[in-house]
Structures are given as C-alpha cells and as structure tokens.
C-alpha positions as CSV (number, residue, x, y, z in Angstrom):
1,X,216.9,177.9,-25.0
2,X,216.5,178.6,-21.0
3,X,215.7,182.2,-21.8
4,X,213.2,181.5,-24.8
5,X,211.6,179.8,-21.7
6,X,211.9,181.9,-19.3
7,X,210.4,184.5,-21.9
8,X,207.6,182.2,-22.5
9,X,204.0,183.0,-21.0
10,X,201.3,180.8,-20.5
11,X,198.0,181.4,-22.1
12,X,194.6,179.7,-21.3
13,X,192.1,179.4,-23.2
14,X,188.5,179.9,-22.6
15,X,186.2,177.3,-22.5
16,X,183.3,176.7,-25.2
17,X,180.3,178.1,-24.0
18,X,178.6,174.2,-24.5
19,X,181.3,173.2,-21.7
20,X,179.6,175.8,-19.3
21,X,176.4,175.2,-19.9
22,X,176.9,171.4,-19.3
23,X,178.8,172.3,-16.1
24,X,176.0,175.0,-14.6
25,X,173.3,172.7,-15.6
26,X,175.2,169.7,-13.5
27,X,175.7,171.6,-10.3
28,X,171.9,172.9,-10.9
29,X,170.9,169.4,-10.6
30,X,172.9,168.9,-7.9
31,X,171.5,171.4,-6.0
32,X,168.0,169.8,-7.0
33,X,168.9,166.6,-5.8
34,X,170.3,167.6,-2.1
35,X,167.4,169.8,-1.8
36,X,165.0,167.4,-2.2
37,X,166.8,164.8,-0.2
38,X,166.9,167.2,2.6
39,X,163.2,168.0,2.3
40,X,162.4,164.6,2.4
41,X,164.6,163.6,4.9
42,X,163.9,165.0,8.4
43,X,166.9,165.0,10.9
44,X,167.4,162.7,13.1
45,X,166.5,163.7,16.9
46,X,168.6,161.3,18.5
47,X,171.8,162.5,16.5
48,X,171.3,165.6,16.8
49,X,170.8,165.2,20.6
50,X,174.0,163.1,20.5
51,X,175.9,165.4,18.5
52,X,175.5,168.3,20.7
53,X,175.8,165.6,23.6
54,X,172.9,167.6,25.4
55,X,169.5,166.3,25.8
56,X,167.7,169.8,26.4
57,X,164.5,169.2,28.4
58,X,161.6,171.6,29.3
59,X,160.4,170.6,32.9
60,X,157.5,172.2,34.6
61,X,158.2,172.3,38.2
62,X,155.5,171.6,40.7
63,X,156.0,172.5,44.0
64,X,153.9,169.7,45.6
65,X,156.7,167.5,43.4
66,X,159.9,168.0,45.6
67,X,160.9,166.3,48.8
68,X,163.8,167.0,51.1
69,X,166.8,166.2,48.8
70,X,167.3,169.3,47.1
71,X,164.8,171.7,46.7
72,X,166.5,174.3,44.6
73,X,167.8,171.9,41.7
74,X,164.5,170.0,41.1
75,X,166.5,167.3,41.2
76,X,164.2,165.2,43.6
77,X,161.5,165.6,40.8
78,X,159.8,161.8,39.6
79,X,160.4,163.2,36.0
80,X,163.8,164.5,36.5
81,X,165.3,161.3,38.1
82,X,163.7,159.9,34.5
83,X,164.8,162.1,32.5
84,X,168.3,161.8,34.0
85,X,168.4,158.3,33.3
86,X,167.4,158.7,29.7
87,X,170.2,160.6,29.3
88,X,172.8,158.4,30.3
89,X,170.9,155.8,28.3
90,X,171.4,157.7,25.1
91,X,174.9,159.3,26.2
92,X,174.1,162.6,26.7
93,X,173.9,165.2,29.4
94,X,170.8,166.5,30.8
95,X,170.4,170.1,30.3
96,X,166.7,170.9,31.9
97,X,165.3,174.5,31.8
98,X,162.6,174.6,34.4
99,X,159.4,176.5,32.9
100,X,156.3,177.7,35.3
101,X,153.3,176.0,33.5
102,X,152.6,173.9,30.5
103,X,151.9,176.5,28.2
104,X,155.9,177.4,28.2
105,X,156.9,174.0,27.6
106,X,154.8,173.9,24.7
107,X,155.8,177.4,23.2
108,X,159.4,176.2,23.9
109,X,158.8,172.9,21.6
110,X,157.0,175.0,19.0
111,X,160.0,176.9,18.6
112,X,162.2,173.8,18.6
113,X,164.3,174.8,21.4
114,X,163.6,171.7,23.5
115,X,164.2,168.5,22.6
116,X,161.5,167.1,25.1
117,X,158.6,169.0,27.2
118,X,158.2,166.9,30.8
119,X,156.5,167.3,34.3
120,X,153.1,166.6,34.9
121,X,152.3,167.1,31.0
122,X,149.5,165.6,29.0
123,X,148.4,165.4,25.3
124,X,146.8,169.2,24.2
125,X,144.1,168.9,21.9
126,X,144.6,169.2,18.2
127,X,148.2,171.0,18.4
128,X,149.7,169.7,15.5
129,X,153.3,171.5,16.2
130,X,154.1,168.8,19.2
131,X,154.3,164.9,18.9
132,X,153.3,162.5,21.7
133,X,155.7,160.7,23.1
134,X,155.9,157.5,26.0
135,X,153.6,157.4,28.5
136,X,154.6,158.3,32.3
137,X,151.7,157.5,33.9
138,X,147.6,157.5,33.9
139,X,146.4,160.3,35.8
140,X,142.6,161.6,37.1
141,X,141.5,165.2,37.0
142,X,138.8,166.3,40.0
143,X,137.5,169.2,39.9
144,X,137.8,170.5,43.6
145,X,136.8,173.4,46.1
146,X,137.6,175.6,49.3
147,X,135.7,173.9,52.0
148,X,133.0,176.7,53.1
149,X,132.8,178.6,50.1
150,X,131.9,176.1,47.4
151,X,129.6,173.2,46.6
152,X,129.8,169.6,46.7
153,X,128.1,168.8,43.2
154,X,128.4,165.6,41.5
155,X,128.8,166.2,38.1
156,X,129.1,170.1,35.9
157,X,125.8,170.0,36.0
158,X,125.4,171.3,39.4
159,X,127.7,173.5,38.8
160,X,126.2,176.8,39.2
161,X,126.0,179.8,36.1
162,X,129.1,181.9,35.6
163,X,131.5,179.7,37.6
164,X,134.8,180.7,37.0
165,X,137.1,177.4,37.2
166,X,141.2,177.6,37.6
167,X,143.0,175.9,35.7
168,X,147.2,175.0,34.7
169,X,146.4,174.6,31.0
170,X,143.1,175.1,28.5
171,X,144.8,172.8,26.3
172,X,144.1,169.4,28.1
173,X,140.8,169.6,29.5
174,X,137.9,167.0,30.2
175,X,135.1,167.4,27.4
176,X,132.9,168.2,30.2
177,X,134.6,171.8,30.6
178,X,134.0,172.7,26.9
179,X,130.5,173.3,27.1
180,X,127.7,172.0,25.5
181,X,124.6,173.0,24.2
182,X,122.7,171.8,27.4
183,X,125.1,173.5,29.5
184,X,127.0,176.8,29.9
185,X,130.5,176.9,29.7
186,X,131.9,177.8,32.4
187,X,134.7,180.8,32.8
188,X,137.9,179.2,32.2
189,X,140.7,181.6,34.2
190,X,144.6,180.2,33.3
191,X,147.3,179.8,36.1
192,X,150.8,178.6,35.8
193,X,150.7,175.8,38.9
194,X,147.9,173.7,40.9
195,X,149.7,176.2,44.1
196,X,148.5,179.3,42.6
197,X,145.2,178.2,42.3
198,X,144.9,177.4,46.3
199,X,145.0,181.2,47.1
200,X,142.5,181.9,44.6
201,X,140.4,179.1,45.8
202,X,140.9,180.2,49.8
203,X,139.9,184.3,48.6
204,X,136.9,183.4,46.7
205,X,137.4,184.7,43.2
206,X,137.5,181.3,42.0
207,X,134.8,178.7,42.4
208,X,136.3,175.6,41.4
209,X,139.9,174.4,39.8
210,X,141.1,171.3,37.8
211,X,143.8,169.3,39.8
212,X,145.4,166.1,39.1
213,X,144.9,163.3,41.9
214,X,148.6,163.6,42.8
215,X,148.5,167.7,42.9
216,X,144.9,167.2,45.1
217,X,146.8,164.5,47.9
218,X,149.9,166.8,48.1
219,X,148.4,170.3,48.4
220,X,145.6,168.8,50.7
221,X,148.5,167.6,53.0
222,X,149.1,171.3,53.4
223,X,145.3,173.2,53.0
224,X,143.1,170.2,54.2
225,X,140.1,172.8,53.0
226,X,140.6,171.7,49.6
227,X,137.5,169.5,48.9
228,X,136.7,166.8,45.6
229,X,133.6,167.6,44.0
230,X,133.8,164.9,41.9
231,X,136.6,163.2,39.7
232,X,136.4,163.5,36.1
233,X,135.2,160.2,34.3
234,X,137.9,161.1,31.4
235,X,141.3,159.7,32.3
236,X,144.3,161.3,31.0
237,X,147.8,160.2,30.3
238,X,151.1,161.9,31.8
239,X,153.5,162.2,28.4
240,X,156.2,163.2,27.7
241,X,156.4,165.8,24.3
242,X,158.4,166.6,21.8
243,X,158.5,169.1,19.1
244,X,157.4,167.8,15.7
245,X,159.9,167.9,12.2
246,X,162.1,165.2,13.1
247,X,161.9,161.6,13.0
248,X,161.1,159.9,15.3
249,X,164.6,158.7,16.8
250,X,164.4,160.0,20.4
251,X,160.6,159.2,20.9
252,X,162.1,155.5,20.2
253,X,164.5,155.6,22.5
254,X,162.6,157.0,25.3
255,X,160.1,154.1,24.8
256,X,162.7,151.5,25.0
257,X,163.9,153.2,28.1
258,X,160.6,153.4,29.6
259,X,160.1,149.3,28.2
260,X,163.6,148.7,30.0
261,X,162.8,150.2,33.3
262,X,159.8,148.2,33.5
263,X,160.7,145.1,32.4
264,X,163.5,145.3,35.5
265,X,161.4,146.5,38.3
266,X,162.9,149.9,38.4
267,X,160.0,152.5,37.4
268,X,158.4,150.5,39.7
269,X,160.4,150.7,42.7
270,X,160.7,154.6,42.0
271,X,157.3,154.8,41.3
272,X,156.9,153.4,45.2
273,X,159.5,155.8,46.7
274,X,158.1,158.5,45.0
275,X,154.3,157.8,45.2
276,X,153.6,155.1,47.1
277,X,152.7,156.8,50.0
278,X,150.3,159.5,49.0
279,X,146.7,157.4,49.4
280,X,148.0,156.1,53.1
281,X,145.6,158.7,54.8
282,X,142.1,160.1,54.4
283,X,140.4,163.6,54.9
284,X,140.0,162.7,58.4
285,X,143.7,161.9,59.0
286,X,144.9,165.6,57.7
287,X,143.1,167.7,59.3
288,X,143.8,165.6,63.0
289,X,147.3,166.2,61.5
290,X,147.3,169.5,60.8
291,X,145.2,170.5,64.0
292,X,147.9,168.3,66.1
293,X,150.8,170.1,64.1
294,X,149.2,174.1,65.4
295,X,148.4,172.7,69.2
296,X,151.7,170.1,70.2
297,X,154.5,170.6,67.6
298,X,155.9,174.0,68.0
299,X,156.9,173.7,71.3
300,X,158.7,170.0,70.8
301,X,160.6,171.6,67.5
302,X,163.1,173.1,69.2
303,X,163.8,169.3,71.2
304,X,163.4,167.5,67.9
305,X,165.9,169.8,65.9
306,X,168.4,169.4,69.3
307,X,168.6,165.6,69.1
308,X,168.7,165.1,65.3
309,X,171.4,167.8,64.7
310,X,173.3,166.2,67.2
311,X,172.4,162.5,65.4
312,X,172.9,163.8,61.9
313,X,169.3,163.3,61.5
314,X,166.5,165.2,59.6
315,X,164.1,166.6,62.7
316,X,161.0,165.9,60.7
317,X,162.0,162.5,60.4
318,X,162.1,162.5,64.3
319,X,159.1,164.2,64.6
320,X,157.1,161.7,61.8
321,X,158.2,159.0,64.0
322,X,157.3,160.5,67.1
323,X,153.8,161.5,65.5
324,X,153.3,157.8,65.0
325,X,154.0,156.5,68.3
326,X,152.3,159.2,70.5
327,X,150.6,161.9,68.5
328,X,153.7,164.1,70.2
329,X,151.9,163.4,73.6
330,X,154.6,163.4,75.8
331,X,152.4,161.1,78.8
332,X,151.5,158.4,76.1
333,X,151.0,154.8,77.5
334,X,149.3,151.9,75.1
335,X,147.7,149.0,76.4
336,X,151.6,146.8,76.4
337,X,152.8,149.0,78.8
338,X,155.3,151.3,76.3
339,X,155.0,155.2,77.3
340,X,156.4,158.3,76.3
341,X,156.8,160.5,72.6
342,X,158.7,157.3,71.0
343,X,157.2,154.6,72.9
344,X,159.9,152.8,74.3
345,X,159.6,149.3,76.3
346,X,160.6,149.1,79.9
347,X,163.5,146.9,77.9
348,X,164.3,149.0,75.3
349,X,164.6,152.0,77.6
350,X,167.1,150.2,79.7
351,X,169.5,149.0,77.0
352,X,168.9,152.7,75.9
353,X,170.2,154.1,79.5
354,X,166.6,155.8,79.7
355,X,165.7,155.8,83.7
356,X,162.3,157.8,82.7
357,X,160.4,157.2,79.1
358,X,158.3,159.8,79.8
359,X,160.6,162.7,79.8
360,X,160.6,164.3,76.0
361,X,164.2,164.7,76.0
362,X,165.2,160.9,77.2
363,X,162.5,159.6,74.9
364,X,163.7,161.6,71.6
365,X,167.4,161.0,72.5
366,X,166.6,157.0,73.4
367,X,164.4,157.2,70.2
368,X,166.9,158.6,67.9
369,X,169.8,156.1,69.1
370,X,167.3,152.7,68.5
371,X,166.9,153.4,65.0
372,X,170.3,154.1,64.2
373,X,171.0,150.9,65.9
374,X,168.1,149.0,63.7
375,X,170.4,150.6,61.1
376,X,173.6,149.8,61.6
377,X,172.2,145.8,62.2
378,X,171.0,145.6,58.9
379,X,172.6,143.4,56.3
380,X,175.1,146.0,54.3
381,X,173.5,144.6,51.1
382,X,170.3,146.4,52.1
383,X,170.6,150.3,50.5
384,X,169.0,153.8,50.7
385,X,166.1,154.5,50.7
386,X,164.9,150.7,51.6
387,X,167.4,150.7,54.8
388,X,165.6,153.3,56.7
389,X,162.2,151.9,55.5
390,X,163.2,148.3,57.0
391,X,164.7,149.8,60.2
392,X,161.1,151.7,60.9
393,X,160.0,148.5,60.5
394,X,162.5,146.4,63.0
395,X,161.9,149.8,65.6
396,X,158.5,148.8,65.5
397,X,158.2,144.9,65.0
398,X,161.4,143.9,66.0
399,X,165.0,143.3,64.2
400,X,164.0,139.6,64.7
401,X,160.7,139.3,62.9
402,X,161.7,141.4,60.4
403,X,165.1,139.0,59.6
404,X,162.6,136.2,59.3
405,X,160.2,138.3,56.9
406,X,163.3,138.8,54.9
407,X,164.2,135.1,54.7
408,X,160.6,134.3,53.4
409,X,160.7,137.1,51.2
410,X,164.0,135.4,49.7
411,X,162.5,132.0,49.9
412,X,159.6,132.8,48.1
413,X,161.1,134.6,45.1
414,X,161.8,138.1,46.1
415,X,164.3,140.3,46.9
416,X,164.7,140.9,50.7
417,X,166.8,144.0,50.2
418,X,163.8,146.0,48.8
419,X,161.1,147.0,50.9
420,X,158.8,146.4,48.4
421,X,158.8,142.7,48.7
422,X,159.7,142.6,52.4
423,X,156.3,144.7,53.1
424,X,154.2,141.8,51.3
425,X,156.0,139.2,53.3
426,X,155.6,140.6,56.8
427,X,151.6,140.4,57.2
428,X,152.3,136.3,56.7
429,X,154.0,136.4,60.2
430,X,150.6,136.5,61.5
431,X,149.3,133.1,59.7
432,X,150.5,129.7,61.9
433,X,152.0,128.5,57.9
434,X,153.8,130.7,57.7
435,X,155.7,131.6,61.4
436,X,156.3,128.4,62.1
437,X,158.8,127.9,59.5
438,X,160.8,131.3,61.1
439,X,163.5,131.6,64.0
440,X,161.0,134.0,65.8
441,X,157.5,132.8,65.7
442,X,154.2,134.7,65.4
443,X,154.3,138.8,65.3
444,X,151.5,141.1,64.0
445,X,153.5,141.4,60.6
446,X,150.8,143.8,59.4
447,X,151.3,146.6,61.8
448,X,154.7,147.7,60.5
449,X,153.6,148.1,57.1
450,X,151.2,150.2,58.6
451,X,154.0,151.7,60.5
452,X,156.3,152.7,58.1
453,X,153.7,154.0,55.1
454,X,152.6,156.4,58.0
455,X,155.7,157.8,58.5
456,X,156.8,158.2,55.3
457,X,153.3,160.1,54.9
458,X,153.9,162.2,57.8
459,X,157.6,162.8,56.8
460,X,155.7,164.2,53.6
461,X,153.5,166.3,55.4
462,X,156.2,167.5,57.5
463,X,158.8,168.2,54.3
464,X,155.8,170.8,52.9
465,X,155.1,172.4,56.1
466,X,158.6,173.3,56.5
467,X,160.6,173.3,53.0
468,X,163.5,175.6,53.8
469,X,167.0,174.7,54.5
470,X,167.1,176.1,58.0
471,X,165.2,174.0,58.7
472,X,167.5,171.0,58.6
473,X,171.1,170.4,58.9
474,X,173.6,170.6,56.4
475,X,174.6,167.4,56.3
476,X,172.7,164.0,57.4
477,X,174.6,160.4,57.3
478,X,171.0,158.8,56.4
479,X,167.8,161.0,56.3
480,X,168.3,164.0,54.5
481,X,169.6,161.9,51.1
482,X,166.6,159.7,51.6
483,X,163.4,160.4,49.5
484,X,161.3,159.1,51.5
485,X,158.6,161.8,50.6
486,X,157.4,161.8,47.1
C-alpha cells in the first residue's frame, strides 16, 4: 500500500476553455475599472507631499529681498519664512530650489517637479499648465527710468517709438504693454531679476523697465537714479503657484494657513518686520543719504566696526543710529543742548563715563553701551526683533515714557510686547488725556516712532550697501539675528 503511493503521480487537469475565458475577461474588467478610477481620480497633492514628507518649493530669489540674517540661504526671504511655516503646518520639510526668474519656476511646475512656485510671483496669462493658488499680497507695477537718460511721461502714451522696456517676465504684464491699435508696442527685452535690469537702465540700451513697488523702494535705496514714470493703474496679486493635475489638497491647505496667520496677527506682524519700513523716506531722503554715505561714512567705518565688534554688535546698526542722531557729524549740537555722533545728554554722558561727547570714539562707545542698557531693562517678556525696536525707542524718548506707553498699550487692548501696538500708543503721550494717567507725564511720544522707522530704514540702506560677511562679525548677541531690514 505505502509503495503503490509512493509510485503514485499526480495529474492535473486542464481547465475548460469557458473557465479561461471567464477568468481573462474578469481581470480585463478589472483593469477597466482601475483605469478609469485612476483617470478620474487625480492624486492628492497634499499626500503626496506628505508621503514623501517634502514640500518641494521653487523660490525666485530677489536680491533687494534679503537682509542681514543670512544671505546665502535665502532664509531671511518674506516668502521663505512662509513657506517654512507651511511646512510645519502640513508636516513636512521644506526643500526650496532657488531659480533666477519667473520663467524657471513656471517651466519647473510644468514639468511637475515642484510642488509650489513662490517669490515675488503673479498670475501669467492664459497658462493653463499652472493653478493659482493663495494670495500673498497686492502689488503695483511702475514703469521706471535712469534719471538723465529717460523721460518722465505719464502714461505709454508718451512713451516714445521703438522703446525697448526690461522686463522679469512677459507672462504677467499690464494690458498697457501689449499694444494696441492706437499705439505701438513697445520692444519687450526679458531679464531674470529687477537687479539686472538697473545696469541696463544706467548704460542706455534700455529705455524703461517694469518693477514692482517693493523692487523700486529697495533698488532705489541703492541707485537713487531710478525714477517712476508713472505706476500702472492695473494692480496685480503676489500668488503663490502650483502645477496643475492634482486636486486641489495643498492649495487648501495653504489657504487655511494663510486664513490662520491672519486671523492671529502673525502675517501681520511679519509683514511689519519685513516691510514696514520701506515708504519711511522719499526721493529726497536717498539721495542726502547716499551723498552723506560717499562724503562722512568711510572714514567713521573703521570706528563703527571697532566698537560693535567689541559690543557683539552689527556696525551698520551703529552707524544707522548714528545717522539719525547727527548725520555722522561728529560736532552735532541740537537746540536741548545734546552734541556729538550719538547725541548724548550732559546726563547720559556722565552715567556713561563720557568726559567729552564730542569725541567720535567716546560717543560711539557711550552710544553703543546706552542701548544695550535700554536692553537689558526691558521686561524679558519683550522678544526679538520688538526688543531692539522698543530700546531705539527708550534711547531716544526715555525708558520711562516708553514703560508708560506700554502700560496704555496694555490698558487699552494691546499687547505691549509688540512694537506694533506700542508705536500707536506712544504719540498719545503728547495729548494732556492721555499723560496724565502715566508715572511720567507729557513726552513728544511721536518722535520715537519717527525714530525708530528711520533707523530700521537706514539699517536697510546700510545692509544693501554693504551685504558681505566681512563686513560684520560672526557672531552678534542681538543685531545680527534681528531682521530689522526687510
């Protein structure tokens, strides 16, 4: 019996050819059926992002858009610090490629290997490979000049025959660019960043360029020739974009993290830190700046790099400060009796040790030490960048008034750790209501708003004039993490 079995073979047998058919036409329709759901079915963004836990981003970088925090990792970028928190609101990591001009970012969303296009973008006509998403913020367009070589007109239709126009991207233009039958179109020539088109501009070859407002007040910080001939009537929209075939998953989310930032004050207070600053001075104001930066600064460099390298200090913060108080002139003397580069009082000096406030290198050191002490007296609730902004404001006002601005600022609804609401409180020092109800009494609570918005505009200034990491030091306690500019 065990060997018949051992001896016995197993035989299959094959299946009717009905069976087969059934079967092949089963996994046929099963084929149908997934490839129809998948056709109908786009993928999810947002799962895909958080799959790969990489949110891959496409960031045009400007180089008016940086200030002194880190200029090599664009990290300092309005965008980028948004984009960042995006990502942690969704639970991914940021990945950003940085790409020269708009027309990369939207050849990298064509090709779907970005999940968003960012940094300065807006809407290009009638591309229906990219989808708009949230809106950063509105935005003008001028159309500007080179002082001395082009024309003041009003509208394109002084604009003279042939003109050939700069601009970042032919995609996004004002109607009144694209011809019409009355007019001539003018010659459109394409460059990657509102920077490249300043040389062209300064040589000649081009007549006119399309700048943003923001791009115009930060490059004519640096090349106070640049001239508005007029400001487009369109307004545009900074977006960000993102390429199309997906749902719509991560355009949701980055509208509710837009909506959430907003609701809780914070897109406003970084659109302040970032921005806030930019329409503090005129035409007027830069080029006194600039010609006061060519006839006093170089030789006080060397004493302003001295004292804030031995302070931990940025010098162009010393040197913004210093600009505000005495135009660097080192004999300065206003009509209360405070002299020298940082305008000390006979009072100040003397807690300071300074015997003589006109001698630069008393007056920078003395300087220096009072606003570290305004500093180091301010509540520890109070944080970066609204510390140094509130100490400006107690070097120039007084620690006193501006602890009684904060207190009305609390009293009145608002938070008097943020600059923000403490600026809108000081001016009321000035009105009887309001000072009689502090410890200190009247002050001129306007003049340190003033104050401080100028020096965070001449820190600006100051951060473009001279970008590189020599000069400052390697490492700052306070100014050189603080953005004030931009």
């Amino acid at each position: 019996m065990l060997c018949s079995l051992m001896l016995w073979r197993p035989t299959l047998r094959p299946r009717s050819p009905l069976i087969r058919r059934i079967e092949i036409g089963v996994f046929a329709v099963l084929l149908t059926v997934i490839g129809v759901w998948a056709w109908q079915h786009k993928p999810s963004a947002l799962n895909l992002a958080l799959f790969k836990q990489e949110l891959r981003v496409a960031l045009v970088s400007h180089p008016h858009d940086h200030t002194s925090i880190d200029l090599s990792s664009r990290a300092d970028q309005f965008e980028h610090v948004l984009l960042r928190g995006l990502a942690q609101h969704i639970g991914a990591r940021l990945q950003i490629r940085p790409v020269a001009g708009p027309h990369e970012a939207y050849r990298l969303l064509h090709a779907r290997r970005v999940d968003i296009a960012a940094g300065f973008l807006v809407a290009p006509n009638g591309d229906t490979g990219i989808e708009v998403g949230p809106e950063i913020l509105p935005i003008e367009k001028n159309l500007v000049y080179w002082n001395g070589l082009g024309q003041n007109i009003g509208s394109t239709a002084g604009m003279p025959d042939g003109a050939r126009i700069g601009v970042t991207s032919t995609l996004a233009l004002p109607d009144d660019l694209l011809g019409t039958n009355e007019y001539p179109r003018p010659e459109l020539i394409q460059y990657a960043d509102g920077s490249e088109l300043v040389p062209a501009l300064q040589s000649g070859f081009l007549n006119y360029a399309v700048l943003t407002s923001i791009e115009l007040s930060r490059l004519q910080r640096v090349h106070p020739e640049l001239r508005s001939a007029f400001e487009f009537p369109a307004r545009f929209s900074v977006v960000w974009l993102f390429p199309t075939g997906y749902d719509r998953s991560l355009i949701d989310a980055a509208h509710a993290y837009l909506d959430e930032l907003r609701s809780e004050r914070e897109f406003e207070l970084l659109f302040d830190r970032f921005f806030g600053h930019l329409d503090v001075h005129g035409l007027v104001d830069v080029i006194t700046f600039s010609r006061f930066v060519e006839d006093r600064l170089g030789q006080l460099k060397p004493l302003f790099r001295q004292v804030a390298q031995e302070y931990g200090l940025d010098w162009r913060f010393l040197a913004a400060v210093s600009y505000q108080e005495s135009l660097w002139n080192p004999d300065a003397v206003s009509p209360t009796g405070v002299r020298g580069l940082m305008m000390l009082t006979r009072a100040t000096a003397g807690s300071l040790g300074v015997t003589d406030r006109t001698d630069p290198e008393q007056s920078v050191d003395g300087g220096a030490r009072y606003v570290l002490q305004m500093l180091d007296r301010l509540p520890a609730s109070v944080q970066e960048p609204d510390r140094t902004w509130m100490a400006l404001a107690a070097y120039n006002v007084g620690l006193g008034h501006l602890l009684d601005a904060r207190r009305l600022t609390e009293r009145g609804g608002g938070d008097p750790d943020l600059w923000l609401d403490v600026m809108t409180w000081l001016p009321k020092l000035a009105q009887r209501e309001w000072h009689e109800q502090t410890r200190h009494g009247y002050a001129r609570g306007w003049e340190p708003v003033t104050y401080v918005q100028n020096i965070r505009s001449y820190y600006d200034w100051l951060v473009h004039l001279f970008p590189t990491p020599d000069d400052r030091p390697e490492m700052s306690p306070i100014y050189l993490r603080v953005p004030l500019a931009l």
